[in-house]
C-alpha positions as CSV (number, residue, x, y, z in Angstrom):
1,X,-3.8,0.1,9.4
2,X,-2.7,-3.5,8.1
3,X,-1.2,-5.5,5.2
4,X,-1.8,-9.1,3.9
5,X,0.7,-12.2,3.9
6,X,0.2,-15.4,1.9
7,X,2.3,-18.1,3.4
8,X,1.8,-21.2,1.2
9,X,3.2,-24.3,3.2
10,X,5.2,-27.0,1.6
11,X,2.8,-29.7,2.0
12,X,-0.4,-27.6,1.4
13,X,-1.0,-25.7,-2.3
14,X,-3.7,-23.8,-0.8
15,X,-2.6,-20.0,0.4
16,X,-2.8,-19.6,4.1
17,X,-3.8,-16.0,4.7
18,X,-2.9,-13.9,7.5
19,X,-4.4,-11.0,8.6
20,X,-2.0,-8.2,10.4
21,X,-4.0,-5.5,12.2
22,X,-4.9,-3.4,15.0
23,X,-8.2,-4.8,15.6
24,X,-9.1,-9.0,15.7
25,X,-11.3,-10.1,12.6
26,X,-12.7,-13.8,12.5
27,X,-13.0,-13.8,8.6
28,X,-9.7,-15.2,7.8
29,X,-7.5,-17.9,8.7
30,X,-4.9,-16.3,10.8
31,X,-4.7,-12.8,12.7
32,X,-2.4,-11.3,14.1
33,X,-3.2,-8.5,16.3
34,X,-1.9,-5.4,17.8
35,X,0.2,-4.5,14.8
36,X,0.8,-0.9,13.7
37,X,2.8,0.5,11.0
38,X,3.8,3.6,12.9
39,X,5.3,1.6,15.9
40,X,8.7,-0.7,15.0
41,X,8.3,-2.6,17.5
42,X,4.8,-3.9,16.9
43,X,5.9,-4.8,13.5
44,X,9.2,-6.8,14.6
45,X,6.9,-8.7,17.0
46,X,4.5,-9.3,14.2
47,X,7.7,-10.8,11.8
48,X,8.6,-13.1,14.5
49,X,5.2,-14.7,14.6
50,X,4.9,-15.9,11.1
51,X,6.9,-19.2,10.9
52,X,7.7,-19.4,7.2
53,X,9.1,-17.2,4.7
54,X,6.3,-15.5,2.9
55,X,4.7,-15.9,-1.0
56,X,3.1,-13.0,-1.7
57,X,3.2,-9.6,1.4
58,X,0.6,-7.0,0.7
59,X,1.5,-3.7,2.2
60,X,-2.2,-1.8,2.2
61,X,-2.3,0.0,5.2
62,X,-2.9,3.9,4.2
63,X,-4.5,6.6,6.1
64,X,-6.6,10.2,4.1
65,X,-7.9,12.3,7.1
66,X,-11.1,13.9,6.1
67,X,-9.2,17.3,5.5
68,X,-8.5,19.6,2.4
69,X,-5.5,21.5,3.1
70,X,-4.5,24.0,0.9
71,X,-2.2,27.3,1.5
72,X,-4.5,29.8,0.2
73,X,-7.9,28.9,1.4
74,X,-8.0,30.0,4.9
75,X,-11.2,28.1,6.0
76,X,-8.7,24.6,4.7
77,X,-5.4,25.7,6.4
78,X,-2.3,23.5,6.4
79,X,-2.2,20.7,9.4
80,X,1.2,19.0,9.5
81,X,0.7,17.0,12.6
82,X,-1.6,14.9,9.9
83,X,0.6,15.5,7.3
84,X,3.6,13.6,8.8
85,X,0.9,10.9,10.3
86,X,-0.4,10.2,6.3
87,X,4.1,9.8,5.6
88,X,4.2,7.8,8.7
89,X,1.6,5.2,7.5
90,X,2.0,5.3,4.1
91,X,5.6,5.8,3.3
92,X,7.0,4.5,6.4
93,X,4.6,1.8,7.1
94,X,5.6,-0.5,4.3
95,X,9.6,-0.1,4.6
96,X,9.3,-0.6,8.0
97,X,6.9,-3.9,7.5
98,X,9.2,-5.1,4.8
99,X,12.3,-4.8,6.8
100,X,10.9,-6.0,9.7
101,X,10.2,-9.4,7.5
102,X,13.3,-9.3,5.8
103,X,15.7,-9.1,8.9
104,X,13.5,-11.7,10.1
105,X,14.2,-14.0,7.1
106,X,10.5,-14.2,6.1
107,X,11.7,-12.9,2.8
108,X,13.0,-15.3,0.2
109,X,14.1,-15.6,-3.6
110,X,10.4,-15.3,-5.5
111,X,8.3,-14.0,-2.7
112,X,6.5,-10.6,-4.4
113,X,6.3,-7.6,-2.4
114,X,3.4,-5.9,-3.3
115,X,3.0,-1.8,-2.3
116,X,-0.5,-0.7,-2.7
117,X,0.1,3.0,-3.0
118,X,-2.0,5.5,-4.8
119,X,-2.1,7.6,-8.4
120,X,-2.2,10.5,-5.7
121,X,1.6,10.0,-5.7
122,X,2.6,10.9,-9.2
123,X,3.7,14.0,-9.8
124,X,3.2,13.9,-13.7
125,X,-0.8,13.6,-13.2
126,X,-0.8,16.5,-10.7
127,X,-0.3,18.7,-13.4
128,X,-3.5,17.5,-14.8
129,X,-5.5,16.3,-11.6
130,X,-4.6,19.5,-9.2
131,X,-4.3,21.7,-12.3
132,X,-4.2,25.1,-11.0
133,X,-5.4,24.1,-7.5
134,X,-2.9,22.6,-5.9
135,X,-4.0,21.0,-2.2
136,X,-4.1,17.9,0.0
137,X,0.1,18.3,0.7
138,X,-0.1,15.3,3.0
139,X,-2.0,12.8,1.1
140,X,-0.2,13.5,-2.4
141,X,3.5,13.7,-0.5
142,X,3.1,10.5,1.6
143,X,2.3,8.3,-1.6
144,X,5.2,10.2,-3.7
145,X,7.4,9.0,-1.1
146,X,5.3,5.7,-0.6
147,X,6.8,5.2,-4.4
148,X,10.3,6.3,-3.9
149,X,10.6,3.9,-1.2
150,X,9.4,1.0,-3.3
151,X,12.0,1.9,-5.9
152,X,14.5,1.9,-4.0
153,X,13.5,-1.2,-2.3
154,X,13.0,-3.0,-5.6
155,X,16.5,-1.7,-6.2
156,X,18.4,-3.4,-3.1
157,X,16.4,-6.8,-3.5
158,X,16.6,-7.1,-7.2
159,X,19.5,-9.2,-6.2
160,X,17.9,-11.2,-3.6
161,X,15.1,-12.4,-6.3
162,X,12.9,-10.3,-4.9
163,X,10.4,-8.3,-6.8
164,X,8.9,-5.2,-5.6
165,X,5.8,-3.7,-7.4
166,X,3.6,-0.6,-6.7
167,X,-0.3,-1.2,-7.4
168,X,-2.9,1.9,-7.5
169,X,-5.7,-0.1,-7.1
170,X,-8.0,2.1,-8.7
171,X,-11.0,4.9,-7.4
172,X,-13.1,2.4,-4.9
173,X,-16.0,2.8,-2.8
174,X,-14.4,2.4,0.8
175,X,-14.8,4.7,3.9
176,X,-11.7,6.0,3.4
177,X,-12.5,8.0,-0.2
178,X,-16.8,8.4,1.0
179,X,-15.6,12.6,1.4
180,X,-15.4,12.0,-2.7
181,X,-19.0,10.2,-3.0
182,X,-20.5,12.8,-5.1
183,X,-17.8,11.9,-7.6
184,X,-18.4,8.3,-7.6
185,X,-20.3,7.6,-9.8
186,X,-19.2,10.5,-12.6
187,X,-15.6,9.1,-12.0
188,X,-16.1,5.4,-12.4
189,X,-15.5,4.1,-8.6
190,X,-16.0,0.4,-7.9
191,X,-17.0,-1.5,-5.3
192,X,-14.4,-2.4,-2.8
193,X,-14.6,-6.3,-4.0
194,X,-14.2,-5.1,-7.6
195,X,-11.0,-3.5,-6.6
196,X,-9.7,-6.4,-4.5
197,X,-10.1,-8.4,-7.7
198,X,-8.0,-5.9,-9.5
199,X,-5.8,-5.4,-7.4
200,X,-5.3,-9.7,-7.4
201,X,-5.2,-10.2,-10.7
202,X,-2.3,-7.5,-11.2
203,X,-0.7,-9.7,-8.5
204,X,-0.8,-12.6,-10.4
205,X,1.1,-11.1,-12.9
206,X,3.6,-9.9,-11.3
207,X,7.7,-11.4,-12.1
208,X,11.3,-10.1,-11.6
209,X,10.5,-8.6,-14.6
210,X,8.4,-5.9,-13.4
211,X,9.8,-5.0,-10.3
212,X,10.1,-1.3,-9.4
213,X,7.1,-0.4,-11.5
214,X,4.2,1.6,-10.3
215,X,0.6,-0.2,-12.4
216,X,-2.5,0.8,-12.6
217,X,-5.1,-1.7,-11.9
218,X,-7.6,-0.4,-13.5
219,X,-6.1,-1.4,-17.3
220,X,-2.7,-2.7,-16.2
221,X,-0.4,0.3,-17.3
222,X,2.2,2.1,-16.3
223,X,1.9,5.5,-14.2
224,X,4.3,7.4,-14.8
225,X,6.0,8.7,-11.2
């Protein structure tokens, strides 16, 4: 579970990137350990650490058990323990991470809060994607209220100067979505780096204009909550 800061100091035009996470990686400039999403306290600590208000935060941590859960199915039966872990990381996770920065003051007029969330939480494109199935309660719920959470965030710091977008990166080939490898390549998934770029390029675009809207990075439209 982790996000992405940008810090870009003053006197250096190049991005500084640091690495929030539970586990130490030597790949980028800065990590900061021991953070988790689920405990507050990890995440103040983490705030306090970065000495400079932030350019760009990317909020990515998310967590998909490798369940189906469905009410009718009795060999995929309902498991809310995981249910309200999914909420807890991927709804909870990023207010709590952007609080955490903002009462910390790491939050300024222009930095862009980014949300990667998921298509999963649109209710519209259930009707089409779960069409007469229904299933995986946890996954689908956690990213609805992933979204609601960004709205309303966008809301309250619209007058701070502070834009707040939701990104769907897209159907990528990661760990986390190998249960849905036999669809792969029928649906068009990417290679994680493919997505990254997507997912930065949609960044790059984003202004006070845009904030509170939920994008597809795949061609840069709207989805519709």
């Amino acid at each position: 579970m982790s996000w992405r800061a940008c810090r870009r100091p003053p006197d250096n035009p190049t991005f500084r990137i640091f690495s929030l996470c539970t586990a130490v990686t030597s790949l980028l400039i800065q990590v900061v350990s021991g953070v988790d999403v689920t405990i507050t306290s990890t995440v103040e600590e983490m705030a306090k650490q970065i000495a400079a208000p932030v350019d760009v935060l990317i909020v990515n941590a998310g967590y998909f058990p490798n369940i189906h859960e469905t009410m009718t199915d009795g060999e995929n039966p309902m498991n809310f323990e995981e249910e309200l872990k999914q909420i807890d990381v991927c709804a909870l996770g990023p207010l709590r991470s952007v609080y955490a920065l903002h009462k910390a003051g790491k939050l300024a007029e222009g930095t862009l809060v980014i949300i990667i969330s998921s298509q999963a939480g649109s209710a519209a494109w259930r009707f089409t994607q779960n069409k007469d199935n229904g299933g995986d309660y946890g996954h689908h719920m956690s990213r609805a209220a992933c979204n609601i959470g960004g709205v309303l965030m966008s809301e309250e710091l619209k007058k701070h100067g502070i834009p707040v977008v939701m990104l769907h990166p897209g159907f990528n080939r990661t760990d986390m979505t190998a249960k849905y490898s036999h669809i792969w390549d029928i649906e068009g998934a990417v290679e994680k780096e493919v997505g990254a770029k997507r997912v930065l390029y949609e960044v790059s675009q984003v202004d006070m204009a845009k904030t509170g809207q939920f994008i597809n990075c795949e061609d840069g439209l709207q989805i519709p909550f």
